[in-house]
BAGUKOL-331472 format. One record per residue: chain; x, y, z of N, C-alpha, C in turn; residue in three letters; residue number from 1. Coordinates in nm, 3 decimals, decimal comma. Layout:
<rs>
+-------+---------+---------+---------+---------+---------+---------+---------+---------+---------+------+-----+
| kette |     n_x |     n_y |     n_z |    ca_x |    ca_y |    ca_z |     c_x |     c_y |     c_z | rest |  nr |
+-------+---------+---------+---------+---------+---------+---------+---------+---------+---------+------+-----+
|     A |       X |       Y |       Z |       X |       Y |       Z |       X |       Y |       Z |  ALA | NUM |
...
+-------+---------+---------+---------+---------+---------+---------+---------+---------+---------+------+-----+
</rs>
This chain:
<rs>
+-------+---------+---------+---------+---------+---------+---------+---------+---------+---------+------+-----+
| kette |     n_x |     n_y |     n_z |    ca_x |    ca_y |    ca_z |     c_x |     c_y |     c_z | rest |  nr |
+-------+---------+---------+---------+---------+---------+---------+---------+---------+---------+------+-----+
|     A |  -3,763 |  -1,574 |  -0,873 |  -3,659 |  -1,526 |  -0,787 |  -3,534 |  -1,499 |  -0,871 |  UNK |   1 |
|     A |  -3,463 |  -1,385 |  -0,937 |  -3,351 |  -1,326 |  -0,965 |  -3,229 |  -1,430 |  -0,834 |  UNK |   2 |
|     A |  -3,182 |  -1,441 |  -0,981 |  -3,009 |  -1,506 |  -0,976 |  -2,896 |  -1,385 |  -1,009 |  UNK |   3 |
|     A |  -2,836 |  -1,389 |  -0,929 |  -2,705 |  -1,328 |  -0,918 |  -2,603 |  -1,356 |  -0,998 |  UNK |   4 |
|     A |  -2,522 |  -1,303 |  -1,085 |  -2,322 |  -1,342 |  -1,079 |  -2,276 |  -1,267 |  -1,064 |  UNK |   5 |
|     A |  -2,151 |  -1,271 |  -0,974 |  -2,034 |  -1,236 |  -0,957 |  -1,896 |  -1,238 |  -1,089 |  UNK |   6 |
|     A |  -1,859 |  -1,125 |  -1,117 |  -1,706 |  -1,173 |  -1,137 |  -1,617 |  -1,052 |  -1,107 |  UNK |   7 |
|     A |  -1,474 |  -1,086 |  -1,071 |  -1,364 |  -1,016 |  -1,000 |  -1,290 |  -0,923 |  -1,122 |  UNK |   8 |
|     A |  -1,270 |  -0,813 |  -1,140 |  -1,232 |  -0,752 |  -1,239 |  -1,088 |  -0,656 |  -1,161 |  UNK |   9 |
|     A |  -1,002 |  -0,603 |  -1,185 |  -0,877 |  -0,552 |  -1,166 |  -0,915 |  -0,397 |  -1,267 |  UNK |  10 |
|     A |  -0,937 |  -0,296 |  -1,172 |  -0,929 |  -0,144 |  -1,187 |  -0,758 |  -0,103 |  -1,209 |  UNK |  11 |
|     A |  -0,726 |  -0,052 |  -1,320 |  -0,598 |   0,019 |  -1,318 |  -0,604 |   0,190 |  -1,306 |  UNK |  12 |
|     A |  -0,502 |   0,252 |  -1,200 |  -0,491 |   0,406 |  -1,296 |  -0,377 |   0,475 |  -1,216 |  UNK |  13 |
|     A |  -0,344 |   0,534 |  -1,342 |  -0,263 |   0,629 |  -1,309 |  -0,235 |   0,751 |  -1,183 |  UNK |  14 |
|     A |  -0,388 |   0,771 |  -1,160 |  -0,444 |   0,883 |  -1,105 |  -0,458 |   0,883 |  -0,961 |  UNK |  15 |
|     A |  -0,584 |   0,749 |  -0,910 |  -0,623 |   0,786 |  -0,774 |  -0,656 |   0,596 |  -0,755 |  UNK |  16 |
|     A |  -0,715 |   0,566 |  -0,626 |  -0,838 |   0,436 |  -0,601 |  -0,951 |   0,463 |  -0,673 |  UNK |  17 |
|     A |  -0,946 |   0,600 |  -0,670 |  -1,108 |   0,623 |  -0,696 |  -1,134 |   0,610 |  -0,843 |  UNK |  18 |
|     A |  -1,038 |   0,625 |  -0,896 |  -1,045 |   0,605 |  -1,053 |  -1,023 |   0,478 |  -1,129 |  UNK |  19 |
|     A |  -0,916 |   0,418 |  -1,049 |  -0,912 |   0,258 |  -1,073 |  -1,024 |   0,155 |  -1,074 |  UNK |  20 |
|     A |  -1,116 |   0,215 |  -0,968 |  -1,263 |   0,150 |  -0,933 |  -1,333 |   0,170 |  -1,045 |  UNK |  21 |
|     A |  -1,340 |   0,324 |  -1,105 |  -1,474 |   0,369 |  -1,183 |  -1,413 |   0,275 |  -1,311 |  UNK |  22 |
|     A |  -1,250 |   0,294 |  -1,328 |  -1,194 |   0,222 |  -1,452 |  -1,254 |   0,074 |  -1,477 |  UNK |  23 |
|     A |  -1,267 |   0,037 |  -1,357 |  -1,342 |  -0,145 |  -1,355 |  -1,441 |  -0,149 |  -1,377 |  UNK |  24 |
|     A |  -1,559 |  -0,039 |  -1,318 |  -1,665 |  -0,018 |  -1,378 |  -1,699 |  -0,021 |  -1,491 |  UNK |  25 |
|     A |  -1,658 |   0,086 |  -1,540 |  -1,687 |   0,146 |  -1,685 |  -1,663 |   0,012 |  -1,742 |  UNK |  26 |
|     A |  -1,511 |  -0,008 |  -1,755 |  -1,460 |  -0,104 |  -1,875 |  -1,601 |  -0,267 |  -1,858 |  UNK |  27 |
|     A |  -1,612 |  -0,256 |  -1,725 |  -1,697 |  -0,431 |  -1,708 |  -1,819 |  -0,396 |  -1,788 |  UNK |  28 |
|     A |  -1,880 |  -0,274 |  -1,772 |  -2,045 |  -0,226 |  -1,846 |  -2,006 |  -0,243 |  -1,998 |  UNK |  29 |
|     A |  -1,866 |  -0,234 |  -2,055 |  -1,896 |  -0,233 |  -2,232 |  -1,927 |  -0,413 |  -2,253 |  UNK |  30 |
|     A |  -1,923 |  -0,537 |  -2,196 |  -1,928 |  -0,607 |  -2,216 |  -2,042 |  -0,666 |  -2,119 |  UNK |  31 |
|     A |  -2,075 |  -0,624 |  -2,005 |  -2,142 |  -0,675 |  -1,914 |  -2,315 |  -0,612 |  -1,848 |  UNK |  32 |
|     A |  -2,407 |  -0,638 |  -1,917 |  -2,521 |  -0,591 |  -1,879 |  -2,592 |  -0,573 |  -1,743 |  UNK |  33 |
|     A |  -2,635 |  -0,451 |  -1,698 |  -2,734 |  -0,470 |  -1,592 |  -2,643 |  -0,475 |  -1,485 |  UNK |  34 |
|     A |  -2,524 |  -0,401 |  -1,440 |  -2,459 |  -0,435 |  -1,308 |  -2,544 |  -0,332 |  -1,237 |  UNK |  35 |
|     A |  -2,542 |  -0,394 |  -1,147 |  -2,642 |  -0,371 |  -0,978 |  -2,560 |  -0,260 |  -0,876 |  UNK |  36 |
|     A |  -2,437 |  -0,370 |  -0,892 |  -2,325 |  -0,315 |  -0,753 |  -2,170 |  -0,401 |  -0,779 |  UNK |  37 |
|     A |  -2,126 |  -0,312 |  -0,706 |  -1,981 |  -0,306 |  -0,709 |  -1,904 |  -0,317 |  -0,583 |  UNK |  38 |
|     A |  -1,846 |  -0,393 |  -0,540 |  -1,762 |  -0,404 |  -0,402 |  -1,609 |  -0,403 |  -0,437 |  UNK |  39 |
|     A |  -1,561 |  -0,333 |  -0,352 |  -1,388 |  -0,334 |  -0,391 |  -1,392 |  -0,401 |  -0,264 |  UNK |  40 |
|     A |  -1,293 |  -0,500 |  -0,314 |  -1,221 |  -0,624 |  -0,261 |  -1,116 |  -0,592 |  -0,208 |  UNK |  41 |
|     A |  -1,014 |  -0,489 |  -0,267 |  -0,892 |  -0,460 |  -0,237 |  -0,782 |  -0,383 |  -0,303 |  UNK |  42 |
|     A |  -0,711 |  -0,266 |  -0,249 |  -0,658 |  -0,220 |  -0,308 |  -0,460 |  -0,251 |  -0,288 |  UNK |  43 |
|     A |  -0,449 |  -0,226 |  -0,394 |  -0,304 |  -0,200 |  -0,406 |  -0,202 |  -0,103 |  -0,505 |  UNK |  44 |
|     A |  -0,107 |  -0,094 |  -0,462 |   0,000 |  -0,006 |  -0,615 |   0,095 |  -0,082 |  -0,664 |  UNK |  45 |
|     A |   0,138 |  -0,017 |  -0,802 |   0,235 |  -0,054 |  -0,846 |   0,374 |   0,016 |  -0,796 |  UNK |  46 |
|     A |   0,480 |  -0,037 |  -0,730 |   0,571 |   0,095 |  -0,726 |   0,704 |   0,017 |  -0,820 |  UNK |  47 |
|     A |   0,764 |   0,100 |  -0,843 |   0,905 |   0,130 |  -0,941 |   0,995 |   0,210 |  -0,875 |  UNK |  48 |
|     A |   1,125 |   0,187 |  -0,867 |   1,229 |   0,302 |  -0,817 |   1,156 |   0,347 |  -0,729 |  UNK |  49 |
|     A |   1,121 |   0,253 |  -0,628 |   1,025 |   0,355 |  -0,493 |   0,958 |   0,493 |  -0,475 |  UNK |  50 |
|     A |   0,917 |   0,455 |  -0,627 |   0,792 |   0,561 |  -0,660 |   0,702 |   0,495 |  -0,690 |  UNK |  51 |
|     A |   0,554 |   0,526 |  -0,643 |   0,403 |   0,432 |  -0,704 |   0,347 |   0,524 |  -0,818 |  UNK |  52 |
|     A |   0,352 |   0,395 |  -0,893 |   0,337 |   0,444 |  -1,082 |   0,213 |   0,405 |  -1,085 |  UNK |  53 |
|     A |   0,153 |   0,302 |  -1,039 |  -0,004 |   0,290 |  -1,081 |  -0,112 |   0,226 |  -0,951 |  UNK |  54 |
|     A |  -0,191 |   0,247 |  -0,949 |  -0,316 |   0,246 |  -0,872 |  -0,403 |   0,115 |  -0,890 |  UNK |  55 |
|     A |  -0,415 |   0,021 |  -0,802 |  -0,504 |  -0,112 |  -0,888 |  -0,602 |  -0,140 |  -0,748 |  UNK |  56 |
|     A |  -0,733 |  -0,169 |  -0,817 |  -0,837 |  -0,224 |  -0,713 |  -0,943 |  -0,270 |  -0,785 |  UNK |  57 |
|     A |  -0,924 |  -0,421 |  -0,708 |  -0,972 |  -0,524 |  -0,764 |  -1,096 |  -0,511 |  -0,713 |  UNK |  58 |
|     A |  -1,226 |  -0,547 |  -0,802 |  -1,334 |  -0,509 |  -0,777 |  -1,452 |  -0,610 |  -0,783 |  UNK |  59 |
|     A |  -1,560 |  -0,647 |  -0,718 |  -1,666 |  -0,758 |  -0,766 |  -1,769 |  -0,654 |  -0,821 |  UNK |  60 |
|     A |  -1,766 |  -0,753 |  -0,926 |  -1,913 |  -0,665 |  -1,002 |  -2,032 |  -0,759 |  -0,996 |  UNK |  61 |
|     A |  -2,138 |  -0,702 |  -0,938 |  -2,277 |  -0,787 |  -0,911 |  -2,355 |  -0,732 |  -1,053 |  UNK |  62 |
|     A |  -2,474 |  -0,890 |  -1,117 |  -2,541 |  -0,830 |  -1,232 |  -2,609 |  -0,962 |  -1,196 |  UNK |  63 |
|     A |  -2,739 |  -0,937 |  -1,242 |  -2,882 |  -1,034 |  -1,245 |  -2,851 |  -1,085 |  -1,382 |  UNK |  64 |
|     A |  -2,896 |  -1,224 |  -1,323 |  -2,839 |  -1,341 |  -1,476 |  -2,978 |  -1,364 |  -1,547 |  UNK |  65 |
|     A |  -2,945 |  -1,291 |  -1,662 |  -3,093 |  -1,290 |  -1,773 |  -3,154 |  -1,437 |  -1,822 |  UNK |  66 |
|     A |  -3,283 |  -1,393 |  -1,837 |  -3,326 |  -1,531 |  -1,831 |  -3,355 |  -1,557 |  -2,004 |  UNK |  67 |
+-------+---------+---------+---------+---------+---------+---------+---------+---------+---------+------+-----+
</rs>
């Protein structure tokens, strides 16, 4: 029976949600093998001078724990 982990990673971007997400992606796969799935937990921005400068969504990344 396959074991699961979880861990919570923080998407940044300049751009969109949608890019902040793939940003958590990507960056979790150079260190993290075999992710399954991805759930966004939650989004938020950065704002400055009541302008939003950056894009963040925090993300769970699912991956089967090698045996």
């Amino acid at each position: 029976m396959p074991v699961w982990k979880l861990i919570d990673v923080v998407g940044i971007s300049d751009e969109s949600f949608a890019d902040a997400v793939k940003n958590a992606v990507e960056e979790s796969a150079k260190t993290v093998r075999g992710i399954k799935r991805a759930e966004v937990t939650k989004f938020d921005v950065k704002v400055e001078n009541n302008t939003v400068t950056a894009y963040r969504a925090e993300v769970r990344i699912a991956f089967e724990v090698e045996r």
